[in-house]
C-alpha positions in Angstrom: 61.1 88.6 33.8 61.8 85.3 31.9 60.9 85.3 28.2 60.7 82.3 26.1 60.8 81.6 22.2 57.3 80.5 21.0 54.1 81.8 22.8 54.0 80.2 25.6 56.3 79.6 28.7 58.3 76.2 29.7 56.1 73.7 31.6 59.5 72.9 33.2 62.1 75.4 33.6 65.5 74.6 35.6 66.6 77.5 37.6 70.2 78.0 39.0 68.6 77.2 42.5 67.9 73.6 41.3 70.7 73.0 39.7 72.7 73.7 43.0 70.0 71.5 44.8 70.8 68.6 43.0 74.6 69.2 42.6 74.4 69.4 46.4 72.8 66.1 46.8 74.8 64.0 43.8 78.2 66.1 43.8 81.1 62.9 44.6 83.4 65.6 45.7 80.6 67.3 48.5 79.7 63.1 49.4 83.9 62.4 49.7 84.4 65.2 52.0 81.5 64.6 54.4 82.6 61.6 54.6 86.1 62.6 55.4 84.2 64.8 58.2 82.5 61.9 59.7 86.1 59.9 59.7 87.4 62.8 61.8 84.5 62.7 64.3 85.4 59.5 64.6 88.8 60.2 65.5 87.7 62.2 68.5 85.8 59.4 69.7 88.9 57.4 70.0 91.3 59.8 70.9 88.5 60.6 73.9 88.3 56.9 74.5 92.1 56.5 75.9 91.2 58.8 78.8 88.1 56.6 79.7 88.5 53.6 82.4 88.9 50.1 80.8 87.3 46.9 81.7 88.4 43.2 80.7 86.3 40.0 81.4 88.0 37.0 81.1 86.0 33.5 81.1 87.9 30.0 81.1 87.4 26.2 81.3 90.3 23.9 81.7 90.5 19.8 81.4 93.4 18.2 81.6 94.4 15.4 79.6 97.5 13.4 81.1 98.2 13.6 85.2 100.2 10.8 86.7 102.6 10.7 89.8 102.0 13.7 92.5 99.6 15.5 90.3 97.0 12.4 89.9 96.5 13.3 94.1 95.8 16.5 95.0 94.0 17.7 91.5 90.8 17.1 89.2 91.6 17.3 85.6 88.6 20.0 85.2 88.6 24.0 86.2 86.4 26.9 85.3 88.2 30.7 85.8 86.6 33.8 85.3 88.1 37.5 85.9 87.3 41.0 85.6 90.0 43.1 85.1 89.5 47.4 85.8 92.5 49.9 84.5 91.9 53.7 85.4 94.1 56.2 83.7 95.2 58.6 86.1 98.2 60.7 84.8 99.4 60.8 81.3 101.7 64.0 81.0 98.5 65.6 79.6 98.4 63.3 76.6 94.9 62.3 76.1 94.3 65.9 76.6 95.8 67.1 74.2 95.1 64.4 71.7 91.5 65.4 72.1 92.2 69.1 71.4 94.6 68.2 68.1 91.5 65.7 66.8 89.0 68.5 67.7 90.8 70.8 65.8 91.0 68.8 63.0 87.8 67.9 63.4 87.1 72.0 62.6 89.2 72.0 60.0 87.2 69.7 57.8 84.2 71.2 58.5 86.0 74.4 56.9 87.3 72.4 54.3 83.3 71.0 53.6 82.3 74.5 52.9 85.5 75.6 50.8 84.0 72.3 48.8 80.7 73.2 48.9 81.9 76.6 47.9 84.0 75.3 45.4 81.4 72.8 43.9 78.7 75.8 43.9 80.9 77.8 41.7 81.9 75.5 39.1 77.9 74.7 38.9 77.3 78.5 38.7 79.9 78.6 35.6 78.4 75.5 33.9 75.2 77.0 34.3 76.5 80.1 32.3 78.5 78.6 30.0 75.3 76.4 28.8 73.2 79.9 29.1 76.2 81.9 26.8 76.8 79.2 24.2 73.1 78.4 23.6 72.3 82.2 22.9 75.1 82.1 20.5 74.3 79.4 18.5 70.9 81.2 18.2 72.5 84.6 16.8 74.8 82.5 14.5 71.3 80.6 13.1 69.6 83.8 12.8 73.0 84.9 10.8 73.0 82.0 8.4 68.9 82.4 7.9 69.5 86.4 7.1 72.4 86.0 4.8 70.4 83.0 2.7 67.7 85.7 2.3 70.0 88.7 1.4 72.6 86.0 -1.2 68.9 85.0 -3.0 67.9 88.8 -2.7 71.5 89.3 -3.9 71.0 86.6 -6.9 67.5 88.3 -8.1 69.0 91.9 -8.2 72.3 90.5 -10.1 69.7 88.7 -13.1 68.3 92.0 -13.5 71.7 93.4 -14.2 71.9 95.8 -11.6 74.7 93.8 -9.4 78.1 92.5 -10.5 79.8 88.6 -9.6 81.7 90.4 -6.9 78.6 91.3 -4.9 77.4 87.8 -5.1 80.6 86.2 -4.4 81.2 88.5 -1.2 77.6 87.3 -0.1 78.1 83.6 -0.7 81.7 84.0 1.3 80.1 85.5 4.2 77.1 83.0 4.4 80.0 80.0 4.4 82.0 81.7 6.9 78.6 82.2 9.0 77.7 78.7 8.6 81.4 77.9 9.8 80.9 79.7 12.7 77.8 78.0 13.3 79.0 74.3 13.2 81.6 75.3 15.8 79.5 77.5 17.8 76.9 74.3 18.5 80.5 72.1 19.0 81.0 74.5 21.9 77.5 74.1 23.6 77.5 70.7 22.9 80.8 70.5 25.1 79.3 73.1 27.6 76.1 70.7 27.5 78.4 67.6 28.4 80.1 69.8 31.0 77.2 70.9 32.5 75.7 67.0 33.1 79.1 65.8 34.8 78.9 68.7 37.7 75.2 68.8 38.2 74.2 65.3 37.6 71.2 66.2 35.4 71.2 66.8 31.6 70.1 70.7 31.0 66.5 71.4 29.5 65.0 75.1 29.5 67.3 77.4 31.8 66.2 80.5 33.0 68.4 83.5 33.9 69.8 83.5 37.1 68.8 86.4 39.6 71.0 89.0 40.5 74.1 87.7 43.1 74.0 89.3 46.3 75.1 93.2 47.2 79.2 93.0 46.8 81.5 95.1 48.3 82.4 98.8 46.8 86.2 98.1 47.0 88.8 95.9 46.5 90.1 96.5 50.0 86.7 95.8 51.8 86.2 92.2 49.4 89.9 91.1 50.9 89.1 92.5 54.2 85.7 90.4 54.2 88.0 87.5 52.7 90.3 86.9 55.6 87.6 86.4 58.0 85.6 84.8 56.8 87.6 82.7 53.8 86.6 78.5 54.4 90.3 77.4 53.5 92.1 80.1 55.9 90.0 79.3 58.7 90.3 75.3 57.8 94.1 76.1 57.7 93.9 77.5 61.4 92.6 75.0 63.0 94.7 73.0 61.5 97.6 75.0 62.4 96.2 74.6 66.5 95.9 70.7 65.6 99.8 70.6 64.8 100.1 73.0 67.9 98.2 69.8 70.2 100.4 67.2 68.4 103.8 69.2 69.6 102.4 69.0 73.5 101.5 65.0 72.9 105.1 64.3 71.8 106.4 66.0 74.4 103.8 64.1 76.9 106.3 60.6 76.1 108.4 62.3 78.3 106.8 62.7 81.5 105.3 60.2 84.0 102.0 57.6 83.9 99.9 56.8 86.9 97.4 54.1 86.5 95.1 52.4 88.5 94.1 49.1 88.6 91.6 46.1 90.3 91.4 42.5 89.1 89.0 39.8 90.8 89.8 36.5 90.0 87.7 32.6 90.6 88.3 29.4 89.9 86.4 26.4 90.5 87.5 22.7 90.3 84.9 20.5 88.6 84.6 16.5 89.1 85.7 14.2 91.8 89.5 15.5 94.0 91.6 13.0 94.8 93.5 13.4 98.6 96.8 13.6 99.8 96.8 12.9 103.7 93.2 12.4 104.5 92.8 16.0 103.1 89.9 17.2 100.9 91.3 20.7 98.9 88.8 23.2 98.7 87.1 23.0 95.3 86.8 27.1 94.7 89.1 30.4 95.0 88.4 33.4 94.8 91.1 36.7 95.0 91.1 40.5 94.2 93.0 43.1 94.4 93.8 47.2 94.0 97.5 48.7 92.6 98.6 51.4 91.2 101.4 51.5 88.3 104.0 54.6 88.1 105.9 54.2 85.0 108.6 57.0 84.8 110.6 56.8 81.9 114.3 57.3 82.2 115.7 56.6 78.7 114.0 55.6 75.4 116.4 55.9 73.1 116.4 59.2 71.6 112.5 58.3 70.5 110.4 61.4 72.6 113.2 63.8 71.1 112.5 62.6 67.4 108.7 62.9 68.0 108.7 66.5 69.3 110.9 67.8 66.4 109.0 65.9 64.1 105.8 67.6 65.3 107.4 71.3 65.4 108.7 70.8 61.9 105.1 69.9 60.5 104.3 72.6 62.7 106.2 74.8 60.8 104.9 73.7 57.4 101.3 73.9 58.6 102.0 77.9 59.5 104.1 78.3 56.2 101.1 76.8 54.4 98.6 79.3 56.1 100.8 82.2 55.4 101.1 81.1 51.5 97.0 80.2 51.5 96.7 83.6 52.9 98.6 85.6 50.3 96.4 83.4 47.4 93.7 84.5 48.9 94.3 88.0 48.7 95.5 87.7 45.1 92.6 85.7 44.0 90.0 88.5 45.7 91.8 91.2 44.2 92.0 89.6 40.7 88.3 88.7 40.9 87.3 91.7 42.2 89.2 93.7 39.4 87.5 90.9 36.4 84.2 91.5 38.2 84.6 95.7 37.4 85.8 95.1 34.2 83.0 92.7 33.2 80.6 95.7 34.2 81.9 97.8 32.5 81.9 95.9 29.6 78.4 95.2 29.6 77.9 98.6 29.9 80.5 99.3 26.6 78.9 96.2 24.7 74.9 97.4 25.3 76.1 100.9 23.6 77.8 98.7 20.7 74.9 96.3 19.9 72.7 99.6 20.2 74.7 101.8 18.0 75.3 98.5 15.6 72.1 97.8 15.1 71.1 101.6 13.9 74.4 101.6 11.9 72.5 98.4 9.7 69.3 100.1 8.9 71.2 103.0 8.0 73.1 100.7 5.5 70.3 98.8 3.7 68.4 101.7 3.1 71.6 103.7 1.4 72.3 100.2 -0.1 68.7 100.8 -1.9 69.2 104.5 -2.6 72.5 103.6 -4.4 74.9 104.7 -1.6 76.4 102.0 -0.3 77.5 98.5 -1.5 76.9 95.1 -0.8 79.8 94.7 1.5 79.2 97.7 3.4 75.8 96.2 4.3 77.3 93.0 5.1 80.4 94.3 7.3 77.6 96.2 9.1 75.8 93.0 9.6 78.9 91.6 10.8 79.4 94.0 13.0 76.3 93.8 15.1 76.8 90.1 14.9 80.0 90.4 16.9 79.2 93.2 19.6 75.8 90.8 20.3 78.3 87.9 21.2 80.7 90.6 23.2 77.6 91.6 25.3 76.3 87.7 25.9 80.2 86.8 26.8 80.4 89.7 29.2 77.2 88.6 31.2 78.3 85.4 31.2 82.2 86.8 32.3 80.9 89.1 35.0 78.3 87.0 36.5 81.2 84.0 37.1 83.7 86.9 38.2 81.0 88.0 40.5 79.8 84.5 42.0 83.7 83.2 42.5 84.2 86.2 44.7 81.6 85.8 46.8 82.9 82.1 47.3 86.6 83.0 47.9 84.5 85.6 50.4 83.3 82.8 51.9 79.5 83.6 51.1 79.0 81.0 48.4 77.7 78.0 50.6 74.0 76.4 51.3 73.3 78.7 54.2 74.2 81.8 52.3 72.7 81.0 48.9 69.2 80.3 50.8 68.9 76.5 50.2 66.7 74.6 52.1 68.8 71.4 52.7 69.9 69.1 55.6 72.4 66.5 54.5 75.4 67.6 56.5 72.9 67.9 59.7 72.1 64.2 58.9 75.5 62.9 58.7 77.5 64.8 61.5 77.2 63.6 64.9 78.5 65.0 68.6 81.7 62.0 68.5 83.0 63.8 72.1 79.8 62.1 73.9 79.8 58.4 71.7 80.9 56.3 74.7 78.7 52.8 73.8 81.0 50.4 72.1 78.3 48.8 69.8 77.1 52.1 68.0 77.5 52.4 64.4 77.0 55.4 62.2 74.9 54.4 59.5 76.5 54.7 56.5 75.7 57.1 53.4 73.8 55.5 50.6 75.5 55.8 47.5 74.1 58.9 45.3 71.6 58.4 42.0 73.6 60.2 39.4 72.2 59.4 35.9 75.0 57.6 33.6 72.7 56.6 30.8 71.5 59.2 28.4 68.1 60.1 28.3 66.3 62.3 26.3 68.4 64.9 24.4 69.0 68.2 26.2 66.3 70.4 25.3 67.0 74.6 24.7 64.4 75.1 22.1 62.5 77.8 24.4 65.7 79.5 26.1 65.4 83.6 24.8 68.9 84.5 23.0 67.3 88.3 24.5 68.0 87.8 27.6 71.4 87.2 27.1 71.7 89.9 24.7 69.1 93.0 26.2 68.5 92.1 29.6 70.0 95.3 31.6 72.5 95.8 34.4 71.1 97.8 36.8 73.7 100.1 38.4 74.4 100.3 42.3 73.7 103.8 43.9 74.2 104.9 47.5 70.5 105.3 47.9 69.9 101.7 46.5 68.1 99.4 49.8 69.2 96.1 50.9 70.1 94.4 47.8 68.7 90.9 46.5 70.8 87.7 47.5 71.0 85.1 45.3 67.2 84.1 45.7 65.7 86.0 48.5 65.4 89.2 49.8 67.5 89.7 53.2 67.0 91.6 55.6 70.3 93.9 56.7 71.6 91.9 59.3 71.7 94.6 61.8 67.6 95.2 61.2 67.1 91.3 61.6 69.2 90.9 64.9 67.3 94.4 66.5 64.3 92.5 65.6 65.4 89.4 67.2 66.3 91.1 70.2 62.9 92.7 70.6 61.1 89.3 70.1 63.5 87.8 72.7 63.0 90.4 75.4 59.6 90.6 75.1 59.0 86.7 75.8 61.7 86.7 78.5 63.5 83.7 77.6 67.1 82.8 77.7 69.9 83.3 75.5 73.6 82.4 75.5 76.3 85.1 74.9 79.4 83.7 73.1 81.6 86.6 73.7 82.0 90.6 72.3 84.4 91.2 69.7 86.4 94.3 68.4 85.4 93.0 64.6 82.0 92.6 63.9 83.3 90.3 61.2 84.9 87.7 63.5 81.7 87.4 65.9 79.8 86.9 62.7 82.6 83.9 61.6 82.4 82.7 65.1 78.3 82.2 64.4 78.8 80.8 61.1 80.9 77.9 62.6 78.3 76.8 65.4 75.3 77.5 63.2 74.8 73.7 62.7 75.2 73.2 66.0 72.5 75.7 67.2 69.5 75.1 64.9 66.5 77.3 64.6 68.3 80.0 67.2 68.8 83.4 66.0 72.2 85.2 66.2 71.9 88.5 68.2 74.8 91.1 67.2 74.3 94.4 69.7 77.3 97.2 70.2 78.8 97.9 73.5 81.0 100.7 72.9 83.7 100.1 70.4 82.6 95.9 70.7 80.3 93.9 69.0 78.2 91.4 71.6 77.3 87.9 70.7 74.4 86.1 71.4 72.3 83.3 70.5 68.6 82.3 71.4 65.7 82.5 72.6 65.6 79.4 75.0 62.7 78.6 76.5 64.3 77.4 79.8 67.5 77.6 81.3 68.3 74.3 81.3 68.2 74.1 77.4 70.2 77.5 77.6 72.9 75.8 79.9 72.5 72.5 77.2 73.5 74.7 74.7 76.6 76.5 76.3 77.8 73.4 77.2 78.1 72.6 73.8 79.6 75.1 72.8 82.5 75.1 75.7 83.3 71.4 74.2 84.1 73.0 71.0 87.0 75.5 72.4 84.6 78.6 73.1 83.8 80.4 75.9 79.7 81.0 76.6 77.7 82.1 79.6 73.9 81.9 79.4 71.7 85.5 79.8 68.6 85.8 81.3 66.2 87.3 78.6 
């Protein structure tokens, strides 16, 4: 539940949900890499297209200007030509091939590296958001500081006239109200920067934020988080793929070597125009008209060390390509660990920082009434109000710490995308396109309009309603073994094991089709394998059953066979086996 200063709620309350809406939509980084994306679609096309028969048309007209002598009787000065011209790749060592596979590939690998971005983009939202949410609630307890020490210095003041205080106790209560009023200034420098901060990533200035919801259920160890990592980790897979690219690019260099078979036809006219002179009483024929079929064998013999170059240049990038997946791998491990360790430390101050604001706050009543029986000073009462001053901040910094910890390990687990954060958007379905099947030379891909990020200032960010207590009381539930399906970060999900037995009931009982994309000895890897051709297969439901010690794939319902079979071809031009099912 939400609480707001005053008494009554924000008209118009940004959520964390929004603000990764519209980073989504605005972010230049998330724009810059689906762009990059369609370049490399692009790349298939044309790395498909040198495979693909070629035809030339050639259209002439010729007049000539000077004849004289033997060529002023037997030629006109005036020709049309035309020509059509048909090459047919045949045999190229595999080349095209394996071009195709490399830009593929690569292909895969930016659409990894789109969600590491996404990811990426998500998270530094998620800490803007937090920062904004922790510095705001500060400057509130530092206000509330200044406003109670002005009323205990002129209570202070009153008490001294009567004679029953010293100089000292009003000097001690002046220092602290200038040191609280320090803190102040630099406490609203800090979410004025946070505030800044928060505009660049998101793209909108912030106004009355609410506390995020819970993040989704985490794993219980450290082990389990980097276990969860490797699979399913948007950089290592992006790395991969391209670590099977550089594989292609060895067997094209190595393709210079070996023979090419083309085939070729050519059909050529002419036609003489204006009056022919003769040459022996006879009149030339005024058109021609000549084809012909051939085949070219070109088998190299020497080309000067060139093919030899190529291949060891392609084995030594290669090499760096594996190097760089084996250091990306160890990073990732190290950054799962670390986060998962900051992420139970976090808790567990939370946990250490609600005990301290509680005990803090009984330790100052206990102070100002043995102030007033005569028991304790003026300082003691203020060190005690100092004191519940700084475990409040400790307990708004932890949220703040543990919800960031929490949030970058769920996108180093891969889990910190649109799909898994419940956001109902379609930009990258918009912008992708199948490149393998683009065979019409005229098509464009219409190009991305450039995204409405605010540069001018508007109105002044507005936090006047944000509740510094729920920042400072709101409680961390504890996980239990006999806790249900946890909350995601804004829906309920069902366990996926409950959702695909449900899908497989609807799916048998209509008798459709599916398609089966293999069974796996991880259930982990068939789940990656589904996350990659998600966008591929809209509105179908993934359909994880065990067969022994495997986990089975599928995908569906189809309603007919032939969209079944449409679908598995699809996914066989993408490097994976499939076989359709009858339901």
């Amino acid at each position: 539940m939400i609480v707001a200063f005053g008494s009554t709620a924000p008209a118009c309350a940004d959520t964390l949900q929004e603000a990764l809406a519209s980073s989504f939509r605005t972010n230049s980084a998330l724009i810059g890499q689906r762009r990059v994306v369609s370049s490399s679609e692009a790349a298939v096309a044309i790395a498909s297209a040198a495979g693909r028969p070629q035809i030339v048309t050639t259209i002439g007209a010729e007049r000539r200007l000077t004849r004289s002598g033997l060529f002023a009787l037997n030629d006109s000065g005036n020709a049309l030509s035309g020509g059509i011209d048909l090459a047919l790749p045949l045999f190229n060592g595999h080349r095209v091939h394996n071009s195709v596979e490399a830009e593929q590939s690569r292909l895969r690998a930016d659409l990894a590296t789109l969600k590491a971005v996404e990811g990426d983009v998500f998270t530094e939202v998620a800490t803007a958001y937090m920062d904004v949410l922790r510095d705001h609630a500060i400057v509130k307890l530092y206000e509330n500081q200044v406003r109670v020490l002005g009323e205990n210095l002129r209570a202070t003041q009153a008490t001294f006239d009567s004679g029953d205080l010293t100089r000292t106790d009003i000097a001690q209560s002046q220092a602290r109200l200038s040191l609280a009023a320090a803190q102040l200034s630099r406490a609203t420098a800090q979410l004025t920067r946070t505030a800044e901060n928060y505009w660049r990533v998101i793209g909108l200035p912030p106004r009355d934020l609410e506390f995020p919801p819970p993040l989704a259920e985490l794993p219980a160890s450290a082990d389990s988080a980097v276990k969860e990592a490797l699979s399913n980790n948007p950089d290592l897979i992006a790395s991969a793929y391209k670590a099977r690219a550089a594989e292609f690019d060895v067997k094209v260099a190595r393709a210079s070597r070996l023979p090419k078979l083309e085939g070729s036809m050519t059909g050529d006219y002419v036609r003489r125009l204006g009056s022919s002179g003769s040459l022996a009483g006879l009149e030339p024929n005024r058109s021609g008209l000549q084809s012909s079929v051939g085949l070219d064998l070109r088998i190299p013999f020497y080309q000067g060390g060139r093919p030899s170059s190529q291949i060891r240049r392609a084995q030594a990038l290669q090499g760096e390509t594996l190097e760089q997946r084996v250091e990306l791998e160890r990073a990732v491990i190290a950054n799962t660990r670390s986060q998962f360790a900051a992420y139970e430390a976090g808790a567990r101050a939370v946990l250490s920082s609600k005990v301290a604001v509680a005990a803090n706050k009984l330790a100052l009543e206990g102070a100002r009434i043995e102030r007033r029986l005569g028991t304790r000073t003026v300082l003691d009462e203020l060190n005690a109000e100092q004191e519940l001053l700084n475990s409040q901040v400790e307990l708004i910094s932890a949220r703040r710490d543990v919800y960031v910890a929490g949030f970058q390990l769920l996108n180093t687990m891969g889990r910190a995308n649109a799909g898994d954060l419940k956001l109902e958007l379609t930009v990258r379905g918009a912008v992708l396109r199948d490149a393998v099947s683009d065979r019409n030379d005229w098509s464009e891909q219409l190009a991305l309009k450039q995204s409405e990020t605010p540069t001018a200032a508007k109105a002044s960010p507005g936090f006047g309603r944000f509740d510094v207590s729920q920042m400072v009381t709101k409680e961390l539930q504890p996980k239990t073994e006999s806790e249900p399906a946890l909350v995601s970060m804004f829906a309920k999900v069902r366990p996926a094991k409950q959702q695909s037995e449900r899908a497989a009931s609807r799916i048998e009982q209509n008798g459709t089709w599916q398609i089966q994309l293999g069974a796996f000895r991880v259930r982990g890897s068939a789940q990656s394998l589904y996350k990659q051709l998600s966008m591929h297969l809209p509105t179908k439901l993934p359909v994880y059953s065990s067969v022994g010690a495997f986990t089975r794939l599928r995908v569906g319902p189809y309603q007919s066979k032939s969209q079944a079979l449409t679908a598995c071809r699809m996914v066989v031009t993408r490097g994976h086996p499939c076989i359709v099912i009858s339901g």
